[in-house]
N, CA, C and O atoms as a DFTB+ gen file, in Angstrom:
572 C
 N C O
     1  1       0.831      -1.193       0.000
     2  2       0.000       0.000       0.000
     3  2       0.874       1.255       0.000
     4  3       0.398       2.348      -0.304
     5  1       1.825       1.134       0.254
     6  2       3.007       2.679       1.141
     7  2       3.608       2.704      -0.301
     8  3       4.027       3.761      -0.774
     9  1       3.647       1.524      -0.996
    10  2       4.581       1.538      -2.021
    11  2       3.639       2.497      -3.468
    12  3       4.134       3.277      -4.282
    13  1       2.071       2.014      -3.326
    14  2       1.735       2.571      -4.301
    15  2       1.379       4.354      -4.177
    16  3       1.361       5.172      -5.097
    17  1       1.154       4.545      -2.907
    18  2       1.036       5.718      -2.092
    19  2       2.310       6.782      -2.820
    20  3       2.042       7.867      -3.336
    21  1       3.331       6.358      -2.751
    22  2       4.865       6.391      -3.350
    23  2       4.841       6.778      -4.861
    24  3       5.403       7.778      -5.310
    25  1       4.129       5.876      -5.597
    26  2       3.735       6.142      -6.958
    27  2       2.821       7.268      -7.659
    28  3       3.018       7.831      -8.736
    29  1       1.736       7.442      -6.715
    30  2       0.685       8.247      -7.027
    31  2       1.200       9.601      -6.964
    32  3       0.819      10.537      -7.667
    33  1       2.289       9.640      -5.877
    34  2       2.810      10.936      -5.755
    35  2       3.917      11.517      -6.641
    36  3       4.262      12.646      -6.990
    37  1       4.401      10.022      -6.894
    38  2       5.385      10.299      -8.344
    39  2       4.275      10.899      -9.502
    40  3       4.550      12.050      -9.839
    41  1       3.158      10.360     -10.118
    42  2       2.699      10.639     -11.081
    43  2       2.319      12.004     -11.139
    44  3       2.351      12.732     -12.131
    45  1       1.824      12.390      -9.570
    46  2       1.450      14.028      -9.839
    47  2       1.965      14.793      -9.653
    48  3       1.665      15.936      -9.997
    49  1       3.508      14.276      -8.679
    50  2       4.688      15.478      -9.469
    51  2       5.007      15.607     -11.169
    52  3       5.360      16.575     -11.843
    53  1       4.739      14.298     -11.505
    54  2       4.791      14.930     -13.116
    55  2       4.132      15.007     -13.602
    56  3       4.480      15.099     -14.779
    57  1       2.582      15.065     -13.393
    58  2       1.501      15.928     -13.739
    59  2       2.023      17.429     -13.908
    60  3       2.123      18.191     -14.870
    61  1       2.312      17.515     -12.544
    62  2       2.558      19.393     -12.378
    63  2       3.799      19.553     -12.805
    64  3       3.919      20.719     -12.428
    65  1       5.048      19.250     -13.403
    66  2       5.637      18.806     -14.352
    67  2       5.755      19.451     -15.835
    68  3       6.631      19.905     -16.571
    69  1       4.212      19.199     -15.841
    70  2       3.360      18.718     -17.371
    71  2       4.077      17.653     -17.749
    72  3       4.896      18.080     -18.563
    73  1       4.184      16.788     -17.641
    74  2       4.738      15.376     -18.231
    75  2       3.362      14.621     -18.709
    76  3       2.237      14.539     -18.216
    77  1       3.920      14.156     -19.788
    78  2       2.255      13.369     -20.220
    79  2       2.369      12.222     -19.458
    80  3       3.092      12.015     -18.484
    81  1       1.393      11.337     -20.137
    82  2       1.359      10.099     -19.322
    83  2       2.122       9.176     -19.780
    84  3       2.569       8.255     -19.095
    85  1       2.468       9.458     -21.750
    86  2       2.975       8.528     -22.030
    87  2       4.514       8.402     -21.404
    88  3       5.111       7.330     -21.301
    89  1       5.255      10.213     -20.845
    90  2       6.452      10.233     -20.869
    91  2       6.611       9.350     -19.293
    92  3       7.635       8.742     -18.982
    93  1       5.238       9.452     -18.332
    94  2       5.628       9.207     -16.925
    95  2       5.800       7.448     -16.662
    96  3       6.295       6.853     -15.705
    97  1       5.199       6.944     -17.876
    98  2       4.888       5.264     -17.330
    99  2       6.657       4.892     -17.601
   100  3       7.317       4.264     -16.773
   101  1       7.375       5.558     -19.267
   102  2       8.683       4.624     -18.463
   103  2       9.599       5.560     -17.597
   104  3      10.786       5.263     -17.733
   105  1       9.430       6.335     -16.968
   106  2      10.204       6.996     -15.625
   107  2       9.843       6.244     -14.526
   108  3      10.596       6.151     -13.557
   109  1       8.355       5.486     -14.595
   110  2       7.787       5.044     -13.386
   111  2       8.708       3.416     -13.395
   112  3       9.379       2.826     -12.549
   113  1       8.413       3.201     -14.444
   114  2       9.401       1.834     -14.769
   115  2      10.794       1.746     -14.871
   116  3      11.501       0.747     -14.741
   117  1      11.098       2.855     -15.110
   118  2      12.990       2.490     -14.917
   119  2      13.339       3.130     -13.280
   120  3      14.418       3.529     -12.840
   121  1      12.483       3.080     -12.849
   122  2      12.953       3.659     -11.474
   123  2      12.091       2.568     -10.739
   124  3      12.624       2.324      -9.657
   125  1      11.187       1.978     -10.892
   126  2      10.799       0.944      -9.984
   127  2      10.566      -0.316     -10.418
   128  3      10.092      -1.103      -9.599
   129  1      10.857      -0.802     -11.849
   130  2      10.774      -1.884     -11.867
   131  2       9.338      -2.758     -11.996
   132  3       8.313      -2.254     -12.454
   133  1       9.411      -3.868     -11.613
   134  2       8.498      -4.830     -11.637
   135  2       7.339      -3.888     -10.333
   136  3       6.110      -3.811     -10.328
   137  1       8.123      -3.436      -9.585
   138  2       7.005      -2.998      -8.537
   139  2       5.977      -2.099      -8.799
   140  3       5.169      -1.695      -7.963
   141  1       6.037      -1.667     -10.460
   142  2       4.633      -0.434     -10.735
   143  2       4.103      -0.770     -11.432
   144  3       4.151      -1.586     -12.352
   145  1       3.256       0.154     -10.844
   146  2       1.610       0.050     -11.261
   147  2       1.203       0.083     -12.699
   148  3       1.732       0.920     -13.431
   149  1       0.401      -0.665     -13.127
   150  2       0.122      -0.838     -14.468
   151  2      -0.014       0.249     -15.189
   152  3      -0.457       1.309     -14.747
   153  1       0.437       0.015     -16.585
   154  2       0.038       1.512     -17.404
   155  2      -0.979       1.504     -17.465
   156  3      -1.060       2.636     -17.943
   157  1      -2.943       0.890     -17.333
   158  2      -3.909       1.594     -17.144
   159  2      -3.801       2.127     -15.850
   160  3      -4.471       3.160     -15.829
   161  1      -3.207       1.888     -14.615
   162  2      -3.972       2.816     -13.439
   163  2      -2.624       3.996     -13.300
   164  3      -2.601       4.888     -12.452
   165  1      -1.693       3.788     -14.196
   166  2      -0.695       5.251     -14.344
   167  2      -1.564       6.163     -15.181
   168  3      -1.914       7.233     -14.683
   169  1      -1.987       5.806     -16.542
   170  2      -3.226       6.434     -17.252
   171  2      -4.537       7.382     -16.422
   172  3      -4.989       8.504     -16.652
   173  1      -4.897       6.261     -15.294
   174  2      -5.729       6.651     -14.709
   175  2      -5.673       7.721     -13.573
   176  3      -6.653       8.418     -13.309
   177  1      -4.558       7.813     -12.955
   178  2      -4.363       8.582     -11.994
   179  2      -4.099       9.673     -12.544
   180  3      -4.745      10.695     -12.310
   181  1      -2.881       9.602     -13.544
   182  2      -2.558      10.881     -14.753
   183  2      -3.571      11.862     -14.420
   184  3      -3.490      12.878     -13.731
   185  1      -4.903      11.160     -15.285
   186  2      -5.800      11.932     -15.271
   187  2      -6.486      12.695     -14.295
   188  3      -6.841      13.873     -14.349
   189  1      -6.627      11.819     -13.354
   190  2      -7.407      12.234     -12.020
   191  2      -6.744      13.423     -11.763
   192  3      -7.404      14.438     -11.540
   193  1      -5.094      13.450     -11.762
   194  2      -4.434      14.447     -11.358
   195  2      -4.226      15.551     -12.118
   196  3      -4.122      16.674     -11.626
   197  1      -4.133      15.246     -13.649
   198  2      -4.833      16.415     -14.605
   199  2      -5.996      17.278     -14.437
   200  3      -6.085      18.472     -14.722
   201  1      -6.947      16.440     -13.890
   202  2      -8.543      17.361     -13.953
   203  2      -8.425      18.075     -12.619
   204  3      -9.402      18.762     -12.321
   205  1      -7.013      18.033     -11.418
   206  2      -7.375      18.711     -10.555
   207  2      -7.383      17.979      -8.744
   208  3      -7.393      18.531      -7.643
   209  1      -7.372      16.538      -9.164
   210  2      -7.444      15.775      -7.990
   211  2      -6.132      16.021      -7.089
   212  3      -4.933      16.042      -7.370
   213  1      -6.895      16.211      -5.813
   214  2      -5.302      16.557      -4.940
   215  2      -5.055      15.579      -4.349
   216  3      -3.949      15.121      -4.637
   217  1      -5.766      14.875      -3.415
   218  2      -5.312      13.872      -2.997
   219  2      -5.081      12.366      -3.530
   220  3      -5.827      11.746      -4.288
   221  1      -3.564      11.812      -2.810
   222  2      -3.427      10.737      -3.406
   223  2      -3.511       9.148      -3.060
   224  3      -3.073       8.112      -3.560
   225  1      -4.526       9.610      -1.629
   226  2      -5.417       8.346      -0.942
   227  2      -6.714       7.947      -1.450
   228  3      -7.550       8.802      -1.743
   229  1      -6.982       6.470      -1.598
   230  2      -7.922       6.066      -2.018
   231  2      -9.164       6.784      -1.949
   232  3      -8.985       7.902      -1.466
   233  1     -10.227       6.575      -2.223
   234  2     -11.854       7.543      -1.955
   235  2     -12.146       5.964      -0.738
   236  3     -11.495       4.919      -0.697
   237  1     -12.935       6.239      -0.189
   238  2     -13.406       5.327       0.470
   239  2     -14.418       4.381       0.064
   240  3     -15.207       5.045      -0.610
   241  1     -14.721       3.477       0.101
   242  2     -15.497       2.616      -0.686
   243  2     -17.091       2.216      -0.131
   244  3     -17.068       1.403       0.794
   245  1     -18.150       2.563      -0.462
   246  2     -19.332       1.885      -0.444
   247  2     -19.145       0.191      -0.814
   248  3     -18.859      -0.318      -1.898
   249  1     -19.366      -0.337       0.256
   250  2     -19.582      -2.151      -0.116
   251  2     -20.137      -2.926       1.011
   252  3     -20.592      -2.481       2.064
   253  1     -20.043      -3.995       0.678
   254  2     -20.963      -4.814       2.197
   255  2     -20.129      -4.840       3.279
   256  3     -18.988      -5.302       3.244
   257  1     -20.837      -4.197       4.577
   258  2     -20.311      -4.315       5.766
   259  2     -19.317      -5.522       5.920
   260  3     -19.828      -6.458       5.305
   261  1     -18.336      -5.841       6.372
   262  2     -18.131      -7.043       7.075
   263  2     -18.203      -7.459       8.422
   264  3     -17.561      -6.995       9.364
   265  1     -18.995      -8.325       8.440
   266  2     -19.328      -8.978      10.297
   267  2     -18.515      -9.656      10.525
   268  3     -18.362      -9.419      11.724
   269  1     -17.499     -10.705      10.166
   270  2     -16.899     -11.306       9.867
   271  2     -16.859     -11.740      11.525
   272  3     -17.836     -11.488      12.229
   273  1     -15.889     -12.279      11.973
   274  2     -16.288     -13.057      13.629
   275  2     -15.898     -12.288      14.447
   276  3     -14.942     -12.659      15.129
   277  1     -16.458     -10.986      14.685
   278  2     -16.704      -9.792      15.656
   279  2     -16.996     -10.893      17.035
   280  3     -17.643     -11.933      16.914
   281  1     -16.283     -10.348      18.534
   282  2     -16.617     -10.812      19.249
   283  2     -17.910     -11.159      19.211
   284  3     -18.008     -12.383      19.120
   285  1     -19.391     -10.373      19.256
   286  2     -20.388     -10.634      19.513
   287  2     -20.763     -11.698      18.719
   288  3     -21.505     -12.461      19.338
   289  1     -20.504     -12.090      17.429
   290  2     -20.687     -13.163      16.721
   291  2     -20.370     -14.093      17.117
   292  3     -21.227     -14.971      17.213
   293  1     -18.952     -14.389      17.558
   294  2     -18.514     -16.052      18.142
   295  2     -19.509     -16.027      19.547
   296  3     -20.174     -16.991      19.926
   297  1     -19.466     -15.093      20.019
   298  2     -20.263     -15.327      21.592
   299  2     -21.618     -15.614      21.140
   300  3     -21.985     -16.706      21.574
   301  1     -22.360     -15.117      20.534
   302  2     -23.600     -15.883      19.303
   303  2     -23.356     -17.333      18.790
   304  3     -24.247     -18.047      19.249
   305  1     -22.852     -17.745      18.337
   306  2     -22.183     -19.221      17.682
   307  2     -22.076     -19.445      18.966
   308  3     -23.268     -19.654      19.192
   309  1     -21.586     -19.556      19.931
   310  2     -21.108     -20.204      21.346
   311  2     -22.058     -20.674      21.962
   312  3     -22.179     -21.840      22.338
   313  1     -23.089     -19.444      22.162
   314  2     -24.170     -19.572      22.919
   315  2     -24.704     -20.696      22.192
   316  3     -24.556     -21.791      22.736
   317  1     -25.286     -20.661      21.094
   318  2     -26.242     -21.161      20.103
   319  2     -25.721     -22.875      20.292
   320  3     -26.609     -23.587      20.760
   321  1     -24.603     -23.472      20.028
   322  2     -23.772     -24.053      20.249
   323  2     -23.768     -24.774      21.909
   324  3     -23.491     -25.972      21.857
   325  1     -23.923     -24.458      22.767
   326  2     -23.961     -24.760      23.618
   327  2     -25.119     -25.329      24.528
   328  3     -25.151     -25.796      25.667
   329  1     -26.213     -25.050      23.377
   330  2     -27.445     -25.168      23.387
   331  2     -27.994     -26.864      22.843
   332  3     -28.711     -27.723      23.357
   333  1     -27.270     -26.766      21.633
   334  2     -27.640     -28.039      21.421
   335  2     -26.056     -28.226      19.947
   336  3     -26.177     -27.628      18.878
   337  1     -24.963     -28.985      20.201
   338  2     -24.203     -29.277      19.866
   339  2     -24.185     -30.068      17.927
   340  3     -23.198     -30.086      17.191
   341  1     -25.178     -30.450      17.689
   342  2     -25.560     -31.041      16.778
   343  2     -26.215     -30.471      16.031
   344  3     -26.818     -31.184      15.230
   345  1     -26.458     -28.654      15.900
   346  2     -26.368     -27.727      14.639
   347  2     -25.635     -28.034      13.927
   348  3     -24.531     -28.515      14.179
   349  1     -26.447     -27.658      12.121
   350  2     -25.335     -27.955      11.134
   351  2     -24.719     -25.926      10.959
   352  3     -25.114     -24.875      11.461
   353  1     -23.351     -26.392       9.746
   354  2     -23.431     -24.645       9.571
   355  2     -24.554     -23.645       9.343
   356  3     -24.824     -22.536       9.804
   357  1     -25.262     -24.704       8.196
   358  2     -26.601     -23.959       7.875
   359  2     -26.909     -23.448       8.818
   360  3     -26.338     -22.422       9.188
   361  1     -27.990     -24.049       9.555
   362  2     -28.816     -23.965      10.488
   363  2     -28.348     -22.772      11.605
   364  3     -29.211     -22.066      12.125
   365  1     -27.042     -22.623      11.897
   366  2     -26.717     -22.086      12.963
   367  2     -26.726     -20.516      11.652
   368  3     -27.256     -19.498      12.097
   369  1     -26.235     -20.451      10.379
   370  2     -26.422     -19.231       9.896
   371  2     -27.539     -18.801       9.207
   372  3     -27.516     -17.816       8.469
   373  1     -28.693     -19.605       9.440
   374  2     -30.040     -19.298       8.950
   375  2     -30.673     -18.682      10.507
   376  3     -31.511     -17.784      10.432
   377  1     -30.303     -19.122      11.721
   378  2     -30.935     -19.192      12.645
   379  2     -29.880     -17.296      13.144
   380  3     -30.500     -16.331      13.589
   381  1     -28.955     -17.286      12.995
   382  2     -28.292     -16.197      13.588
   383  2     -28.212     -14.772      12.043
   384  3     -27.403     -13.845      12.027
   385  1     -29.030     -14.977      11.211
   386  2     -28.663     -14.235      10.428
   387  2     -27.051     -13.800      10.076
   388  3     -26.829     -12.596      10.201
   389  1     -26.204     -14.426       9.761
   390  2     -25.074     -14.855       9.339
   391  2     -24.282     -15.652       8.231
   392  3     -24.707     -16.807       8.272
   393  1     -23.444     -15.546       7.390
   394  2     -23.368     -16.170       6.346
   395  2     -22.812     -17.547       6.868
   396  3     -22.332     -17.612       8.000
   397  1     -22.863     -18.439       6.201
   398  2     -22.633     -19.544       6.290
   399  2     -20.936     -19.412       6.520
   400  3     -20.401     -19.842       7.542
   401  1     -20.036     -18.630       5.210
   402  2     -18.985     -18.634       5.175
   403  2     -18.108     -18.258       6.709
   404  3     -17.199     -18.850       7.291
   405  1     -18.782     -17.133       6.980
   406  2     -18.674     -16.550       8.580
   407  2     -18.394     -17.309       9.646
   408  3     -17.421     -17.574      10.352
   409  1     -19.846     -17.661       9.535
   410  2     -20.257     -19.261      10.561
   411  2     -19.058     -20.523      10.917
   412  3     -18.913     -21.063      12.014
   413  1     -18.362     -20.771       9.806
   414  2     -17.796     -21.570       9.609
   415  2     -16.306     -21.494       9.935
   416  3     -15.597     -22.368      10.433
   417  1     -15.949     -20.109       9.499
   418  2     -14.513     -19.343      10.156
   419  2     -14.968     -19.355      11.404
   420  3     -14.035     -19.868      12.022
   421  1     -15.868     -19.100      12.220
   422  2     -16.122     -18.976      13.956
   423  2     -16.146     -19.975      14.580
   424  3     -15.918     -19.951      15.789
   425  1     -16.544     -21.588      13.647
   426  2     -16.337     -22.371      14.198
   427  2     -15.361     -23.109      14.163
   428  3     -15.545     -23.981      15.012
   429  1     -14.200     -23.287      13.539
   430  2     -13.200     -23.359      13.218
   431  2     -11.863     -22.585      13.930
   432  3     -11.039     -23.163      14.638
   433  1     -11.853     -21.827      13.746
   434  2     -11.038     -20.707      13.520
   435  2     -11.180     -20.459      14.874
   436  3     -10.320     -21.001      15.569
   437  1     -12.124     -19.711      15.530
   438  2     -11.833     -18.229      16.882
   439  2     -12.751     -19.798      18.023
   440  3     -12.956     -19.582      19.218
   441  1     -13.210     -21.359      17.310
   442  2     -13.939     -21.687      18.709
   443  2     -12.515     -23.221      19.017
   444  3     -12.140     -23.849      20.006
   445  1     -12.096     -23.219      17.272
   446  2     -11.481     -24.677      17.640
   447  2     -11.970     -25.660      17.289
   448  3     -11.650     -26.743      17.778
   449  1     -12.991     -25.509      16.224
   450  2     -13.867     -26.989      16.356
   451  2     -13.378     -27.764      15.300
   452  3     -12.582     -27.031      14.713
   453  1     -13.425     -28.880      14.724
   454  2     -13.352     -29.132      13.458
   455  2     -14.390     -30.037      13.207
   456  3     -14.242     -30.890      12.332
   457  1     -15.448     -29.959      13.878
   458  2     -16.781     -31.094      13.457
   459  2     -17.670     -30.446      14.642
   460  3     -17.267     -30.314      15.798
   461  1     -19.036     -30.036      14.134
   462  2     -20.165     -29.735      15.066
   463  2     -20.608     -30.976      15.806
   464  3     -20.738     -31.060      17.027
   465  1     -20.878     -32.164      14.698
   466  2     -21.343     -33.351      15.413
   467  2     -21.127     -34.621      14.515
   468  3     -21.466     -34.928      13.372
   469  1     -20.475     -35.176      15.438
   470  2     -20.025     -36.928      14.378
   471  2     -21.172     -37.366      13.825
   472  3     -22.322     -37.315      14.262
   473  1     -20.708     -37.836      12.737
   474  2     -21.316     -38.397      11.564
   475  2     -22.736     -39.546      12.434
   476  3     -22.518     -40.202      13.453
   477  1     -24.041     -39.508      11.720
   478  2     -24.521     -40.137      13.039
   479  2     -24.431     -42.260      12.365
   480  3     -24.023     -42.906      11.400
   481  1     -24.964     -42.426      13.391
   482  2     -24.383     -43.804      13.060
   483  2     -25.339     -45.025      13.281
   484  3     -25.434     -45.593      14.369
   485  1     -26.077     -45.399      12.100
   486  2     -27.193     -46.630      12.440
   487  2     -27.232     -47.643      13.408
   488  3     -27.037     -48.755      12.916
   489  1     -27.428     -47.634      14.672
   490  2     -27.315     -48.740      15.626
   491  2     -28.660     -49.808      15.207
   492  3     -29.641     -49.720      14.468
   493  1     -28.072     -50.867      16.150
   494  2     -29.357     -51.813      15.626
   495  2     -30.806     -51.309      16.455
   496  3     -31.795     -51.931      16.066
   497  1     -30.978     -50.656      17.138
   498  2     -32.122     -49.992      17.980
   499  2     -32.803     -49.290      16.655
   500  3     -33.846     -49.719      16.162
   501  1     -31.893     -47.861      16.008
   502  2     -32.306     -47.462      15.198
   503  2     -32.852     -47.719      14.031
   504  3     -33.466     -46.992      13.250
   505  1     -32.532     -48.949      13.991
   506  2     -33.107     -50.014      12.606
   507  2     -34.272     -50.257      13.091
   508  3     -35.262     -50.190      12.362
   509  1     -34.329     -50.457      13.900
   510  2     -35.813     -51.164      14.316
   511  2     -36.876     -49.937      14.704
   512  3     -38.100     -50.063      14.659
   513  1     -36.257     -48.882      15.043
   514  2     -36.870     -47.570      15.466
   515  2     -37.373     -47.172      13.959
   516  3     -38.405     -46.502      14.012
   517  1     -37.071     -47.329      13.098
   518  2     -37.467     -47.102      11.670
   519  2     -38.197     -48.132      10.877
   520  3     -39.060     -48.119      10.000
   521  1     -37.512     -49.034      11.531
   522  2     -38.790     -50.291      10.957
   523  2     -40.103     -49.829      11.406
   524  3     -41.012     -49.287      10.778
   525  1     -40.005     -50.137      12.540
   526  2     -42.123     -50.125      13.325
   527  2     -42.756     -48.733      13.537
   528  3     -43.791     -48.370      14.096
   529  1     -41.322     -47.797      12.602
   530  2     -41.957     -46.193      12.395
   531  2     -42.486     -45.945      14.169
   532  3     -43.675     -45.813      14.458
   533  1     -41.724     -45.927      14.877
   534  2     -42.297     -45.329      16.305
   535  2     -41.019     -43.909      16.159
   536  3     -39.951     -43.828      15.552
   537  1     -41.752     -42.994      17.000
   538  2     -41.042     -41.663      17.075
   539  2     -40.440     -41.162      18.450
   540  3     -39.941     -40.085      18.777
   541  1     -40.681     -42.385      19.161
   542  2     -39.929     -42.344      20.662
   543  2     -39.219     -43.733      20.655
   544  3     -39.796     -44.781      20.363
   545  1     -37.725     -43.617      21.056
   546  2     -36.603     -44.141      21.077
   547  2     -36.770     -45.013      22.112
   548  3     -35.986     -45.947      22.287
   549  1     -37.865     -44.773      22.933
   550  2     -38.077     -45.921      24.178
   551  2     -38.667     -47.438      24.009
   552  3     -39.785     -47.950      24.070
   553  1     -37.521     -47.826      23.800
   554  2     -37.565     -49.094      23.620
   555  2     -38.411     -50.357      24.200
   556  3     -39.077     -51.307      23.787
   557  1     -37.944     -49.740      25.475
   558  2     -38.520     -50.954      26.744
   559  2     -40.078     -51.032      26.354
   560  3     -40.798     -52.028      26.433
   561  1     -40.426     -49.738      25.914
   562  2     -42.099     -49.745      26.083
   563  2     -42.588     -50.424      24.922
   564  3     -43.706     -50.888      25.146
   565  1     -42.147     -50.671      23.700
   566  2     -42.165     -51.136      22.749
   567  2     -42.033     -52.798      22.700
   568  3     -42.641     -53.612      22.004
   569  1     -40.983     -52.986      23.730
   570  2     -41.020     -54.443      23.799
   571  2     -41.414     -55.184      24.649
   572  3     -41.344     -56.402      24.488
């Protein structure tokens, strides 16, 4: 970033100069090499700095917030999580208004996890819990 900061200020000293653009791209290149900025955004700044632009920091950008795993988020995932262990990602970012991608860095990443809940696993109870279609796991009463 410091480096292109460096550049921009090269270009509009030779703006004010009057140096065109074509003369500034190889001054910009025999003095820095592989490290500059393409001849469209030397073109581009040229200009900016032709019509008058003084400064040579970015404009600030309109784009989507990022929530990304803000304390209050993992402490959200935690809570949620602690609740009942066997949320999928979905679920926990449908349920917290959160992207999935998010979700997934928080659980990973800032909680440690690398699996919400093991793979589940057909016991012979459950075979039979699906055979005679009953929706309570209580066996004894069944037999």
């Amino acid at each position: 970033m410091q480096r292109s900061l460096e550049q921009r200020m090269a270009i509009k000293f030779c703006v004010k100069l009057e140096k065109s653009a074509a003369e500034t791209i190889p001054m910009l290149k025999k003095a820095l090499g592989v490290d500059c900025l393409s001849d469209r955004q030397i073109f581009w700044w040229h200009k900016a700095f032709a019509e008058g632009r003084e400064y040579v920091n970015d404009e600030n950008r309109a784009g989507r917030p990022s929530t990304s795993s803000s304390d209050d988020n993992v402490k959200r995932v935690r809570d949620l999580l602690n609740t009942d262990r066997r949320l999928s990602v979905r679920l926990i970012s449908e349920t917290l208004d959160i992207t999935k991608t998010i979700v997934h860095e928080i659980v990973s990443e800032s909680l440690g996890m690398r699996k919400l809940h093991p793979k589940k696993t057909r016991t012979k109870e459950t075979e039979l819990v699906r055979y005679l279609g009953i929706k309570s796991v209580r066996l004894q009463e069944v037999l």
